[in-house]
N, C-alpha and C positions, 0 to 999 in steps of 0.2 A: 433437773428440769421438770417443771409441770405436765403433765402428764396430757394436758390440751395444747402444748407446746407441740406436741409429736407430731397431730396431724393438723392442726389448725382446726378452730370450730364452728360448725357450720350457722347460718341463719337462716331460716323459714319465713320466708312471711307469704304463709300460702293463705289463697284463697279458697273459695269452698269448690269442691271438686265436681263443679256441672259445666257441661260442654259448651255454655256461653262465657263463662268468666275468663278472664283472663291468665295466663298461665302463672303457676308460683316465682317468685324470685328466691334463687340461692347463692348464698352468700360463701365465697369461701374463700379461709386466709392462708398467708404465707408460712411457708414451714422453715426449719434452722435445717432436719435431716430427712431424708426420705423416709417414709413408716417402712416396715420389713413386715412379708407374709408371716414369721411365726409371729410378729405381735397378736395375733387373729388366729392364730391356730386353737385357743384355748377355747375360746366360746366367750373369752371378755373382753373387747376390744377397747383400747386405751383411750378413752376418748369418754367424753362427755356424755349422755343422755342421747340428745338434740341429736339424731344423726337423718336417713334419708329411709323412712318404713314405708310409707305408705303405696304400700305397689298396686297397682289395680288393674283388672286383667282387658285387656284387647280384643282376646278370644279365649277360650270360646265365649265366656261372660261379656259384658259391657260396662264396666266400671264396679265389678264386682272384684271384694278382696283378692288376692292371690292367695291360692291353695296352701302355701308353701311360704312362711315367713323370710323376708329378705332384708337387710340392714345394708347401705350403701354410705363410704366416706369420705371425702372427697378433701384434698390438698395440693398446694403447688408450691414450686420452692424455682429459683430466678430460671431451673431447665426444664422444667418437667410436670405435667399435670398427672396425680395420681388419684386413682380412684380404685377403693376395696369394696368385695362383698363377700359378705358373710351370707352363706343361703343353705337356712336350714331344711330339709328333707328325710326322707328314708337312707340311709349308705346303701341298702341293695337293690332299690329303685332308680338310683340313680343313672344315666348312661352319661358314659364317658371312654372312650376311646383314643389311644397313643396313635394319632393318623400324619397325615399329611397336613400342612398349613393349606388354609381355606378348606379344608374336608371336612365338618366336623355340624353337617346340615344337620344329621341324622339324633343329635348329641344334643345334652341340656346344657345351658349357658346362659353366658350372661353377655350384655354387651353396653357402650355407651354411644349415642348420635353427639355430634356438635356441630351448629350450624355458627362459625365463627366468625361470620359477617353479617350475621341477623338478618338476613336477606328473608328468609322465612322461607326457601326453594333450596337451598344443597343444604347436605351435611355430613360429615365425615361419621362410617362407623366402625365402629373398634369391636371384636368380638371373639369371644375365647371359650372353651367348652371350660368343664370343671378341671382338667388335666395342662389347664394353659396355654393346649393348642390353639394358634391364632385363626381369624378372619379377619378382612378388614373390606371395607367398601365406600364408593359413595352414593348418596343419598340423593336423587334430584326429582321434584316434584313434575309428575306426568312424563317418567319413563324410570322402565325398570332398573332396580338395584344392581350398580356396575360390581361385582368384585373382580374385576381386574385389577382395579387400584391397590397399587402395593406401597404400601408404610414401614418403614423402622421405628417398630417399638419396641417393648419386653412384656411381658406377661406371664407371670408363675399361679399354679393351681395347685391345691391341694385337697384331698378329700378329707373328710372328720369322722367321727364318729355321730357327729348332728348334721351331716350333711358336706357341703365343702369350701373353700375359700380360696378367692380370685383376687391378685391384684394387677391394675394397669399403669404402669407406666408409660405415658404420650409425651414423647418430646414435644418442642414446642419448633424444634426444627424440622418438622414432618407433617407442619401443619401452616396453612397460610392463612392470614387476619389482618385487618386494618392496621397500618402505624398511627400508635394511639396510646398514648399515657395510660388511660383505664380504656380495659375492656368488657363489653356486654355482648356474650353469647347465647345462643338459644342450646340448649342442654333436655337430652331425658335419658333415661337408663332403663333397661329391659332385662328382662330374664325367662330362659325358655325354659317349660316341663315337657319334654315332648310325651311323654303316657298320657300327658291329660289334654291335647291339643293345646296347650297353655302357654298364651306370650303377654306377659302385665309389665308396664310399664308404671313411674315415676317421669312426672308425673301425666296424670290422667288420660289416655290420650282416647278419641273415640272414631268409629266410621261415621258416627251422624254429623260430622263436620269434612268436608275434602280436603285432604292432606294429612300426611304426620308431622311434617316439619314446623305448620305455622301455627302449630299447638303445641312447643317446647317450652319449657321453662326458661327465663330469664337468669343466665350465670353469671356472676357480679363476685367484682374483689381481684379480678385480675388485674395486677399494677406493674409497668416497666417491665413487661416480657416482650422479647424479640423471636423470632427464627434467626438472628445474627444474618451474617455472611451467606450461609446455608449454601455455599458450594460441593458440588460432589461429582467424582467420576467414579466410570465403574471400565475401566477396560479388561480385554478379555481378549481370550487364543482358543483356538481351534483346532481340532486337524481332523480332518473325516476323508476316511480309505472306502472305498467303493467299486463294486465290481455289477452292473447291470446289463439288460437287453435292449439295445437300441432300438426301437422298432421303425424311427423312418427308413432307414438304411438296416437292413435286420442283421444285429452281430452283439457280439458281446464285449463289452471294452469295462475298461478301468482307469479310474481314477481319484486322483489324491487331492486334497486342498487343505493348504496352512492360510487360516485365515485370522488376521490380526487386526482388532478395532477399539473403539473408545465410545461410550456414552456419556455427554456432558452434562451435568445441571446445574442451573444458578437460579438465586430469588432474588427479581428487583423489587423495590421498594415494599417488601415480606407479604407480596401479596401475587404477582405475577412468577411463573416459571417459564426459563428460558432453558428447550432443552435443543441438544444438538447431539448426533449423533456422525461419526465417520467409521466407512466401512464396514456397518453393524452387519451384526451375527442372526441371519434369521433362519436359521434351522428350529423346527419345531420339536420343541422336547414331550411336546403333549400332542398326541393321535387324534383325531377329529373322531367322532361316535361313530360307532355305525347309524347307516340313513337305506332304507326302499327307496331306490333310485330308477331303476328299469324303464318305467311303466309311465315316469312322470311327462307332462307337458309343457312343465315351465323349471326351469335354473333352479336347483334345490340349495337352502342357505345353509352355511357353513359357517360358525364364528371366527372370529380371528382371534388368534392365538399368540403373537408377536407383542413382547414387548414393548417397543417404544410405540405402536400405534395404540396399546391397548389402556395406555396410564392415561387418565382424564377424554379418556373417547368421549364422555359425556358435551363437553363442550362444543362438539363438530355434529351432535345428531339432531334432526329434523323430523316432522312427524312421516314426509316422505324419504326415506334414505338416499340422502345423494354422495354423500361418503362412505363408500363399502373398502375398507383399508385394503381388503385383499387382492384390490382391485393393484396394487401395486405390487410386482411379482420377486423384483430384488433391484430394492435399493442402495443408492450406493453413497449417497450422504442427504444430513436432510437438518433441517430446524424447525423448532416448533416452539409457538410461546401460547400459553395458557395462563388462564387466572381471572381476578376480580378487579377493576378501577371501580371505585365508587358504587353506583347502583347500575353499572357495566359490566357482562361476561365476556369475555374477548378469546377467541380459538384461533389459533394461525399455522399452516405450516406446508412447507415448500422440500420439495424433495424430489429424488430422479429417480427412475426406473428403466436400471440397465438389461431388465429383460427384456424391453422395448425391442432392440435389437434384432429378436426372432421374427416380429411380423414387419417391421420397417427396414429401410437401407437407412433410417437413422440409427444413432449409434445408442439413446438412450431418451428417454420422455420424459419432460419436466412436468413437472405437478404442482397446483397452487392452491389450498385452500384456505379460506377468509371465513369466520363466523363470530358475529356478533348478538350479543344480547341485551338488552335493557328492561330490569324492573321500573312498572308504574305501577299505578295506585292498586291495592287489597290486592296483592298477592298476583301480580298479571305480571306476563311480562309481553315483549315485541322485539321481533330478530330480524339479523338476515344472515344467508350465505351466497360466497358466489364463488366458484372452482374455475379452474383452466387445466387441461390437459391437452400438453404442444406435443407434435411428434412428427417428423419427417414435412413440415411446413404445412401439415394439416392443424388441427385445434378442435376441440370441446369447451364450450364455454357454457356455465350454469349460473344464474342467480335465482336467489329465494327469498320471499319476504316471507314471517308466520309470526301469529300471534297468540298467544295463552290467555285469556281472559276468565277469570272467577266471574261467573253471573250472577251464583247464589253461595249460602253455608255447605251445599253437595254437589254445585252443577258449575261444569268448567267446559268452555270452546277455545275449541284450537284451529285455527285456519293454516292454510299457506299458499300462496302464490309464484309457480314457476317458469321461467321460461330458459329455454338450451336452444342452443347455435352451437351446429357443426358446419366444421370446411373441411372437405379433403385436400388432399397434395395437389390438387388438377385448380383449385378454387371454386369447385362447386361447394353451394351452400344449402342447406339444410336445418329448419328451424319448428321450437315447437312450444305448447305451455301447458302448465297443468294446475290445477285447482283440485286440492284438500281443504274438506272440513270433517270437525267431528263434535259433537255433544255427545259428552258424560256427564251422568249422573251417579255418586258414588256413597251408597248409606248403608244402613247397615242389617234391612230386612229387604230392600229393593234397592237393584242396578237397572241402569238402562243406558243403552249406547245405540249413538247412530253415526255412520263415518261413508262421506260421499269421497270419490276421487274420478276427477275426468283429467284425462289424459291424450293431449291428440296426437297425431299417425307421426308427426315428426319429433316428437319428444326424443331425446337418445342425451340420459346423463352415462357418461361411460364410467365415473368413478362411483356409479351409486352403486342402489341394488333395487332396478326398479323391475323385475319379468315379465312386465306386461304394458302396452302402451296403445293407444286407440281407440282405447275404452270409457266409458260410464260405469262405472260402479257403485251397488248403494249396499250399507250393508247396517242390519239393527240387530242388538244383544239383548232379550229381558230375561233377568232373574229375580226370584223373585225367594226368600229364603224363612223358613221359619226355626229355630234356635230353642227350641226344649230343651228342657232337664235331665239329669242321667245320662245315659251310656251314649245317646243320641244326640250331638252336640251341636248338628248343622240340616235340614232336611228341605226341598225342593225342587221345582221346575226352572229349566234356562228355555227362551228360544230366541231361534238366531234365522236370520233370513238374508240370503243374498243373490244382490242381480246385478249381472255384468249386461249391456249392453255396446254397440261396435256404435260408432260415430253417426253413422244411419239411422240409428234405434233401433236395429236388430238385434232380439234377446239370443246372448252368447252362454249363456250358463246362466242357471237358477238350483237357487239353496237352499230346503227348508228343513232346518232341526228340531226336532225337541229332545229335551235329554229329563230323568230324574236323578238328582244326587241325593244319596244319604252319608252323612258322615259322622262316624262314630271317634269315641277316643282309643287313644294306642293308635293317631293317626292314618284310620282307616276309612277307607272312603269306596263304598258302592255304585257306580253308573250305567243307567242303562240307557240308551240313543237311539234315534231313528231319525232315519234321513232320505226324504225326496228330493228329487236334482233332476236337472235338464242338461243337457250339451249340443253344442253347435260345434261338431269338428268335421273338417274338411267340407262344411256346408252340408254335414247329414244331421239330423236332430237325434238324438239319443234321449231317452225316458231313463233313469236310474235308479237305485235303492239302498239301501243299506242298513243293519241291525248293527250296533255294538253294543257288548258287555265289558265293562270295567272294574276290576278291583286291585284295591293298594291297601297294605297295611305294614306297621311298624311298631304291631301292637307289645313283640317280645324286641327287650334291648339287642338282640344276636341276629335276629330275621328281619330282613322287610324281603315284601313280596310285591309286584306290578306285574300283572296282568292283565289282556286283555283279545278278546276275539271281534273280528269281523265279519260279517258276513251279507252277501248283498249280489250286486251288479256291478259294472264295470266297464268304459270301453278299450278294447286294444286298442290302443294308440300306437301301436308299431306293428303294423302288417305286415308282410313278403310284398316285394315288387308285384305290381300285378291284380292284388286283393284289397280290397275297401275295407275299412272300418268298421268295427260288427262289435253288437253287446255279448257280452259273453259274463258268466256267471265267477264273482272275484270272492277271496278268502282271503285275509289279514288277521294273525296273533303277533303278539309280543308277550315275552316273558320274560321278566330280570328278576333275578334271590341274587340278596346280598346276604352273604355270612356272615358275620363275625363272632368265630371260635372262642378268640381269647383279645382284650384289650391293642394288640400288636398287626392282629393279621386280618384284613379284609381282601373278600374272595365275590367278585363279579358274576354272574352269569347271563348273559346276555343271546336269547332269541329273537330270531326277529323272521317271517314267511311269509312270503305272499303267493298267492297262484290264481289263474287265469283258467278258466274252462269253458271251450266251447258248446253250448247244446248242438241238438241233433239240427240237425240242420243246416249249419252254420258255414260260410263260407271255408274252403274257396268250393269243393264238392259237395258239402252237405255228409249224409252219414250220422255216426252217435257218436253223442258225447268225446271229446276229446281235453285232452290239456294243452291249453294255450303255451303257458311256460309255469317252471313254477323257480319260485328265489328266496332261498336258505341263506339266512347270516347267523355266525354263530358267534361271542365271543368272552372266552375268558381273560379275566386280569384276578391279577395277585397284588397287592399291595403288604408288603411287610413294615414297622416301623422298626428299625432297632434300636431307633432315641428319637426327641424331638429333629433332631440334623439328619440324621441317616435312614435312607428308604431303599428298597427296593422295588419296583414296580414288572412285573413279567406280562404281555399280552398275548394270549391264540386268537389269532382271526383265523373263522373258514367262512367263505361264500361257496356256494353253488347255481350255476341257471342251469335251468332245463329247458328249452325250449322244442316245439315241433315247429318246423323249418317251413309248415307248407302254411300254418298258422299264424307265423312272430319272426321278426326279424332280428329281435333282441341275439346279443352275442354269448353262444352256451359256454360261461364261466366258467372254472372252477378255481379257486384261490385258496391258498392258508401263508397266512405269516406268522413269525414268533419276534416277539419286542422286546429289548431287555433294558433298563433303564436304573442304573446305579445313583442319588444323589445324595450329594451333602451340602443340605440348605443353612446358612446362618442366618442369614438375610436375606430380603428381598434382591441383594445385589452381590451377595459372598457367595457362590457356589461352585461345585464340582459334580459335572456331570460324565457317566461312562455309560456309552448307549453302544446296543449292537441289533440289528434289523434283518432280517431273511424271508425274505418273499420267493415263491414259486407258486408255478401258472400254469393252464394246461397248453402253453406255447411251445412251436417246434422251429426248426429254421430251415426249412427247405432247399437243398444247394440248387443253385441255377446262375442265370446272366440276367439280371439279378437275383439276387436269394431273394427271400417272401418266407412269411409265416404261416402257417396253418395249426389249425386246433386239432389237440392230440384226446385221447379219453382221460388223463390223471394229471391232477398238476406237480407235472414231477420235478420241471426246468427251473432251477432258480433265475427270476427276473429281475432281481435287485439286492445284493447283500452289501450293510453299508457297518461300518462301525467307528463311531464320533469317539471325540475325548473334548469337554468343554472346561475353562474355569473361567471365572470371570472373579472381580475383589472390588469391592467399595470402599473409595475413598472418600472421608468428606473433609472439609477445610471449615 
């Protein structure tokens, strides 16, 4: 066999690479076999000339070569689209690390977008460091890069002695497209140096136009490919033994659960997914960060971490969040269809919540959300959404209109219009609306953003995540960036201004920042901030301040470093019964080192402090200087790889509060847990998990009629030891 047999050969008919033309078209043919990683091991890859060079960088350059020579080649055969690179470098410059799938930020790589409906707004991306560990994500214009999105692909890596070589294999069952004899996708392929801040893409892609997606390349040649049938289950067993402390009733009890379920999926017409779920498994196998919570004012955000709500979220978000998944505490079956009709995004899905239970005499809440999307002309689009949530013969009901709109080559508005109706059990009603907008401006020496949100007093979406309601709010971002030569790759002023206002027009809070970044390569970045601020709490005016210092770097492959101190004012927001609200003098560092010893073992350390100190004077008697409260979080994780499938993951949590009792009302803490988390991944849907959890607290249990708890000096009590066994297996048909 011909030796262009092997991968099929490609066609260019590129244009000249300036940010008005239109992007290249690439032509690629059918193969008899898949090409194999050693064909490329050598440094000659089997194939013709004609292949995919011209990478041009992102950043920190703007259409400047890439540092670092990259050859990309591209083939498909009736299952599979495959795509190799060849990317030559230093071997001891390189970073690459044996981690977890989707860990591999830190790491040089490569990856490919495909926007398989030319929609010119999503695109699937695929992404592997130099050792084959995966990413994958999607892609959707005017909000950030989902990687929840999980794919069944393969991807093998090897390092060289000129650098290393990556190939991708993308079923074509893991991916949704028009049914269509020929297909025309939008396509680009990237590759990251991180020493040098450096992400260049094929073909060209630039900030002085908004968006990456509707500056891909045209991919042609795809003929009589399906995702077939593309059915798949993944069921799964459980059993989690538990021993904790009740604290409404204070006592310590125990409990077992075998829990047995099924996750469904099917493709209708290779373009929508219908998925369905019974029984599902939501135990979280991943710990939420630590967060400074104490002190705050409003609902601190949390991501969601589940499964079935977290695969194609994109389709259910709004520029106001009125779908916050974790709004759902444990469901107990559920449907959902996602996908593309034509120049239509369609999100759906209905499911109950048996945790309902705990605050209603109903026995569980139905849940229903609707979200639609339609592209119009240059790149716009127009939505809506609208929710129900039933429960005990109460309701929440929300609809949403919003629109995207390209104004210019860099400037994009987004509106949205809402309104909510609540009833309770009794029939009273209760109604409200709310108006978003925002202009961006998005280039590539100047940003500017401006984003209004009014919200009135009877607004209440309960499945969102909205913390605030009754307000006017206006808020502007300018940055402004200059991009020198040398070590210095990014340098600048941002400012940022914000004003909440109450329905009155009484100023509720006022924001004013300014910050300098410098950023260097070895992914390092310098900032230093200042901030004046207002507050309106409990109807007293508060005057504020604040200094921070900031540094990050990733300059050595084994070290990154983030750091950062605060320093300023503050107001207690949690007094003692009895005492008003008072400025007091506040403190905030964080501090995270990541190790990496050797290719296998990644080592977390995580700080995180705040404190609170009263000056002389200061309520409830006055006197010197005092400490409010102060809140220590500590935490270590281990990650070991022993193969691409096998991890071990170990976590130490400590918290501590201090608090003075005539000062703060805050509860004096003390916590450490230990997390242990055995997995074997094949897949996004094969796995085997073995977890074990041990939390103690500084709680006691008082005997009495009725017992009650009281805080002891050490957290000695264990308040929660749990220990799972999970597997779960994918099927597909």
């Amino acid at each position: 066999m011909r030796r262009a047999a092997l991968l099929g050969c490609l066609t260019l008919q590129a244009a000249p690479l300036t940010a008005q033309a239109p992007g290249p078209t690439l032509t690629v043919q059918r193969v008899d076999r898949p090409p194999k990683l050693e064909h490329f091991l050598s440094g000659d890859p089997p194939l013709p000339a004609r292949e995919v060079t011209d990478f041009r960088q992102l950043e920190p350059g703007d259409g400047v070569p890439a540092s670092a020579s990259t050859a990309a080649y591209l083939a498909y055969d009736d299952e599979n689209l495959y795509v190799v690179f060849v990317c030559n470098d230093d071997p001891a410059a390189v970073r690459a690390s044996l981690t977890k799938r989707e860990e591999i930020s830190v790491d040089d790589g490569v990856a490919v977008y495909l926007d398989t409906f030319r929609d010119r707004k999503r695109a699937y991306l695929f992404e592997a460091n130099p050792l084959g560990v995966q990413a994958d994500a999607m892609v959707t214009e005017g909000q950030d890069d989902d990687y929840s999105f999980d794919a069944v692909w393969q991807s093998d890596g090897r390092r060289t002695p000129h650098g290393y070589v990556v190939r991708f294999t993308i079923p074509f069952r893991s991916l949704r497209f028009p049914r269509a004899p020929a297909q025309t996708w939008g396509i680009a392929l990237g590759r990251y140096i991180r020493r040098n801040n450096e992400q260049s893409y094929w073909p060209y892609l630039t900030k002085r136009l908004a968006g990456l997606v509707p500056q891909f390349a045209a991919l042609e040649g795809l003929r009589d490919i399906s995702p077939g049938r593309n059915l798949q289950a993944i069921p799964y067993g459980a059993f989690t033994g538990a021993r904790f402390l009740d604290t409404d009733v204070p006592a310590f009890r125990e409990e077992n659960d075998q829990r047995v379920g099924v996750d469904l999926k099917a493709v209708v017409r290779d373009a929508l997914t219908l998925d369905g779920t019974v029984n599902p498994d939501f135990s979280q196998v991943e710990s939420d960060e630590p967060q400074v919570t104490i002190n705050s004012r409003f609902e601190v955000f949390f991501p969601e971490k589940r499964p079935f709500f977290i695969e194609n979220a994109g389709y259910f978000q709004t520029p106001v969040n009125l779908f916050f998944s974790r709004r759902v505490a444990d469901p107990g079956m559920g449907l959902r269809l996602t996908g593309k009709m034509g120049r239509w995004a369609v999100g759906a899905i209905g499911i109950d919540d048996r945790a309902a239970k705990q605050f209603s005499v109903a026995d569980r809440a139905g849940i229903g959300v609707v979200r639609v999307q339609r592209e119009i002309a240059d790149e716009s689009t127009v939505g809506a959404l609208v929710s129900e949530q039933a429960l005990g013969g109460g309701s929440n009901r929300v609809a949403s209109a919003d629109a995207r709109l390209k104004l210019s080559k860099t400037v994009v508005f987004t509106g949205q219009v809402i309104a909510t109706d609540l009833q309770d059990p009794t029939g009273s009603r209760l109604s409200g609306t709310g108006i978003y907008a925002e202009l961006l401006r998005d280039g590539r020496n100047f940003d500017y953003a401006a984003r209004y949100l009014d919200l009135g007093s009877g607004f209440d979406a309960e499945l969102g995540y909205v913390p605030r309601v009754g307000i006017r709010q206006f808020e502007q971002e300018l940055e402004t960036v200059w991009r020198p030569r040398g070590p210095v790759v990014k340098v600048g002023p941002t400012f940022t201004t914000s004003l909440d206002w109450d329905r009155s027009g009484v100023l509720l809070d006022r924001s004013l920042k300014a910050s300098w970044e410098v950023k260097l390569v070895g992914e390092t970045k310098l900032e230093a901030q200042y901030e004046s601020a207002f507050e309106l709490f409990h109807d007293v005016p508060f005057d504020t301040r604040a200094t921070k210092l900031s540094f990050e770097s990733e300059w050595l492959k084994w070290l990154a470093v983030s750091a950062s101190y605060k320093r300023g004012t503050d107001v207690n927001h949690k007094p003692p019964k009895g005492v008003a609200p008072f400025l007091a003098g506040a403190a905030k560092s964080e501090l995270t080192l990541t190790l990496r010893p050797m290719p296998q073992l990644r080592l977390d350390h995580t700080l995180l402090y705040s404190r609170l100190t009263a000056g002389p004077g200061a309520p409830p008697a006055g006197g010197r200087p005092a400490r409010v409260f102060t809140d220590r979080i500590l935490r270590e994780k281990l990650n070991y790889q022993f193969s691409r499938a096998l991890s071990l993951r170990v976590i130490l949590d400590y918290s501590a509060v201090d608090r003075d009792s005539t000062l703060s009302r805050v509860e004096p803490e003390r916590r450490w847990a230990v997390d242990a988390l055995l997995t074997y991944l094949l897949n996004p849907g094969t796995a085997l998990y073995l977890g074990y959890r041990d939390g103690y607290e500084n709680l006691a249990i008082l005997p009495g009629s009725p017992p009650s708890l009281y805080r002891t000096d050490r957290p000695e009590t264990s308040t929660g030891r749990q220990v799972f066994v999970k597997i779960s297996y994918l099927l597909q048909f």
